[in-house]
C-alpha positions as CSV (number, residue, x, y, z in Angstrom):
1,X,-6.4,-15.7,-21.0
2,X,-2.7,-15.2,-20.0
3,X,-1.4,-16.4,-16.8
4,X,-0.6,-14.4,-14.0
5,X,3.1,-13.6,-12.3
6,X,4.0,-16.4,-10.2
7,X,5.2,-14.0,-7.1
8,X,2.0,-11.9,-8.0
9,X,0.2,-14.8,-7.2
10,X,1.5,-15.9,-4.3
11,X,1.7,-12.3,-2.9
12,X,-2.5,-11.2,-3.5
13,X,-3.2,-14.6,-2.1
14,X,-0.9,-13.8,1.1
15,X,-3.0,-10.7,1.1
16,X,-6.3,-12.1,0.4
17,X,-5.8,-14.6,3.6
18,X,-4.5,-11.2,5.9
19,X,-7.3,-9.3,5.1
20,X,-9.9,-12.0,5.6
21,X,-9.4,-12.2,9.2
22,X,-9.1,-8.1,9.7
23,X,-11.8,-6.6,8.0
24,X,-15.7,-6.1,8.3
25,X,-18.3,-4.0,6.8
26,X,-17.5,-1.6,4.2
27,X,-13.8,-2.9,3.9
28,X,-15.0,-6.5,4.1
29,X,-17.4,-5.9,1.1
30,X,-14.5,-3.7,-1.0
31,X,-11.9,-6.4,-0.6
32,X,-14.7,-8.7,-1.3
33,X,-15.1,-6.7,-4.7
34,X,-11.7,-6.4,-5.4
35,X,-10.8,-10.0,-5.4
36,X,-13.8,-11.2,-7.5
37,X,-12.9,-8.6,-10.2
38,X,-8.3,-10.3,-9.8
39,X,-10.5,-13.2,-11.1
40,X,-10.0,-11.5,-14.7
41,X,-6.1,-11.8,-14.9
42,X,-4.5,-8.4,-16.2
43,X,-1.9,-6.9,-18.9
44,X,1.4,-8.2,-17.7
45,X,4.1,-5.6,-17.7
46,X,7.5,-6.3,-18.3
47,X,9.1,-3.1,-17.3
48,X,12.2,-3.0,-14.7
49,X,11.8,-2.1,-11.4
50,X,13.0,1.4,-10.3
51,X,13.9,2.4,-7.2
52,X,14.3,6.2,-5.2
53,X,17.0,7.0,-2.7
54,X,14.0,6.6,0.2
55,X,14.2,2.9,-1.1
56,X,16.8,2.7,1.2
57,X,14.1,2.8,4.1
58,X,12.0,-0.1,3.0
59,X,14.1,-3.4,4.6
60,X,14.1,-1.5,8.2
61,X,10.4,-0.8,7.8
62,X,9.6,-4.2,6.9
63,X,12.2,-5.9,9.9
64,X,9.1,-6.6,12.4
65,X,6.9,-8.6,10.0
66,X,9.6,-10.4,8.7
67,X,10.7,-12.0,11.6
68,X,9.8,-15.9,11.7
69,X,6.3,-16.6,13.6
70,X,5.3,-13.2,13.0
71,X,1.6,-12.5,11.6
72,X,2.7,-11.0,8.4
73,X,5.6,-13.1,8.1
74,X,4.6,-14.4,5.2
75,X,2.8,-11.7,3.6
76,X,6.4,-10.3,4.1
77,X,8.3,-13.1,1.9
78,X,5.4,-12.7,-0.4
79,X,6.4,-8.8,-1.1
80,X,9.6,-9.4,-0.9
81,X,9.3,-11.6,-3.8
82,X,8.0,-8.5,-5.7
83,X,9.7,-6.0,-4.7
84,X,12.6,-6.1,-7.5
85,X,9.5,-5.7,-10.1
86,X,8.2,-2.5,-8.8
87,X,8.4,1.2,-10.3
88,X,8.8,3.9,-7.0
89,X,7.6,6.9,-7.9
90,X,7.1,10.3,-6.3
91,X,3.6,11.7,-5.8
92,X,3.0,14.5,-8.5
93,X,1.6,17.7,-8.0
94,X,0.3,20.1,-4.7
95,X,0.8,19.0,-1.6
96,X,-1.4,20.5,0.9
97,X,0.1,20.5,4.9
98,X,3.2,17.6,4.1
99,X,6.3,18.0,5.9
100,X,9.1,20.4,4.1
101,X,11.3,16.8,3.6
102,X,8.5,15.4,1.6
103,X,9.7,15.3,-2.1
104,X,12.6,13.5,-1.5
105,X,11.3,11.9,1.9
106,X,8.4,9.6,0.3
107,X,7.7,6.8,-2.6
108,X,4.6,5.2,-3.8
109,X,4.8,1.6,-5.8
110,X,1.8,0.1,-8.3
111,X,2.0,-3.9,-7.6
112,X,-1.8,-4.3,-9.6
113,X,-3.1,-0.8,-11.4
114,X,-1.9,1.3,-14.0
115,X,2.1,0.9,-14.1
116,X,2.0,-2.5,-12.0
117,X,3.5,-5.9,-12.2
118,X,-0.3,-5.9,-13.8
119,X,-1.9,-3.3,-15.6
120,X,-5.1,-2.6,-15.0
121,X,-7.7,0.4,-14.9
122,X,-10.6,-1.2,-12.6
123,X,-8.2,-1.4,-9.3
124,X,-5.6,-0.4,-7.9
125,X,-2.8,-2.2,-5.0
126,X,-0.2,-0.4,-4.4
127,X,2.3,0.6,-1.0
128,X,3.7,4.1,0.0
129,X,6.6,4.1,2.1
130,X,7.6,7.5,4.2
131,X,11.2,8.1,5.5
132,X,11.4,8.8,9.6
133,X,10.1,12.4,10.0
134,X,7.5,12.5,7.0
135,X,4.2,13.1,6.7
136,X,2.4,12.7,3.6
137,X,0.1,15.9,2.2
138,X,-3.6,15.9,2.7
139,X,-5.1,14.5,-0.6
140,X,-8.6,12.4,-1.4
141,X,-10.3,10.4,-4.2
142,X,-13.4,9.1,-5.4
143,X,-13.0,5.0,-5.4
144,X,-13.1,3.6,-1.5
145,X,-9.6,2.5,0.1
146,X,-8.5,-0.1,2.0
147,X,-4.8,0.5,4.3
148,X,-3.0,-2.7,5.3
149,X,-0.2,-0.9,8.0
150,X,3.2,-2.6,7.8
151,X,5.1,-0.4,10.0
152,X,4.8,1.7,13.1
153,X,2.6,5.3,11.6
154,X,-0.3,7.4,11.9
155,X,-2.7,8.6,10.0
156,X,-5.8,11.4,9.4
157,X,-9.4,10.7,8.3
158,X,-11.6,13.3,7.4
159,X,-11.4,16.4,10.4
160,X,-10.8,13.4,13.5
161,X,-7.6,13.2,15.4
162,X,-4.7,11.5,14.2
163,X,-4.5,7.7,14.9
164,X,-2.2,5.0,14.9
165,X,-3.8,1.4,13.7
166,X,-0.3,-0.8,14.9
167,X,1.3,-2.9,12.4
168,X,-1.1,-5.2,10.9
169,X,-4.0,-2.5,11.1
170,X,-6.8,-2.2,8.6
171,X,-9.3,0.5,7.6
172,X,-11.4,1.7,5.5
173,X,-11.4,5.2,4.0
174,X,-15.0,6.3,2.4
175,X,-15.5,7.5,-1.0
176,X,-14.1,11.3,-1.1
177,X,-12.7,11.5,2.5
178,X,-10.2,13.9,3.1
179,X,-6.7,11.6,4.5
180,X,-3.0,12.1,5.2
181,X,-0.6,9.5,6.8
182,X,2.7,10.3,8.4
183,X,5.7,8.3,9.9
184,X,7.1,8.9,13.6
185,X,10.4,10.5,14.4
186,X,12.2,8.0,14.6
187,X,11.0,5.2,12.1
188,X,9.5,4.6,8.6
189,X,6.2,3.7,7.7
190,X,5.1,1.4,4.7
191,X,1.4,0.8,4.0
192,X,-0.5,-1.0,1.9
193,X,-3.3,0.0,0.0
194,X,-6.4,-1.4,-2.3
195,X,-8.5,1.2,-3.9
196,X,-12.1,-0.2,-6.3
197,X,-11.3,2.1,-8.9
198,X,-14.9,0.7,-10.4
């Protein structure tokens, strides 16, 4: 068995700790899953990080949870650590009801899944980051999803109102649930996200 990143490490057990004290039920048990099966250590990549010119948002939307004493302060140092490792990338395809700046407005990272710091099939954690102004098209999946909210933001579930979990918010969205997430006017939002890909 190889060994895993070093910053990876630290950065899922930063997560792993965070979670543990915000979740219950359904995203309780899928976290639950998701670290038993981070047990079985990956394909390492050793591709370059990449970044898009939206990049350029990601240090102002991470400025609240890195300040010292803050609750995700060091979750914060923890991504920071691998943040030169990871490959932003635009979402492909339709994009039902996003905002008319979203192509160049938006970027999703793989830290564990298919073009990760780990390559793997059976989970995914990854981030999305929106520029000020964006909201992100309507899309679903099959595997259950677990947000981690970085940043100020809202976001959609299903036909309910929009809502805005803070910074440091969790929830869970069901198997096949219609979603969307969007940034305010006048700040980014970065989120993270876990999905048991099964």
């Amino acid at each position: 068995m190889s060994e895993r990143d070093i910053d990876l490490t630290a950065f899922l057990a930063s997560l792993k700790d965070v979670l543990a004290s915000r979740t219950d039920g359904n995203a309780d048990a899928m976290v639950g899953r998701i670290y038993e099966k981070l047990q079985d250590i990956g394909e390492a990549s050793e591709a370059d990080g990449h970044l898009l010119p939206v990049c350029e948002y990601l240090t102002p939307a991470m400025d609240v949870i890195a300040e010292e004493g803050h609750p995700l302060s060091e979750l914060a140092g923890r991504l920071h650590a691998v943040l030169p490792r990871l490959v932003w990338r635009a979402r492909p395809g339709p994009a039902p009801n996003a905002s008319t700046n979203f192509a160049e407005s938006h970027a999703n990272a793989m830290i564990v899944g298919p073009g990760g710091i780990e390559g793997r099939r059976d989970l995914w954690i990854g981030m999305s980051l929106l520029a000020p102004g964006t909201r992100y098209p309507d899309h679903d999946h099959a595997p259950p999803e677990v947000y981690l909210v970085l940043s100020p933001g809202r976001f959609l579930q299903g036909g309910g109102e929009w809502f805005s979990p803070g910074i440091g918010g969790v929830f869970y969205n069901p198997p096949g649930i219609l979603h969307a997430m969007a940034a305010d006017e006048d700040a980014p939002l970065l989120a993270l996200w876990l999905l048991d890909v099964r």
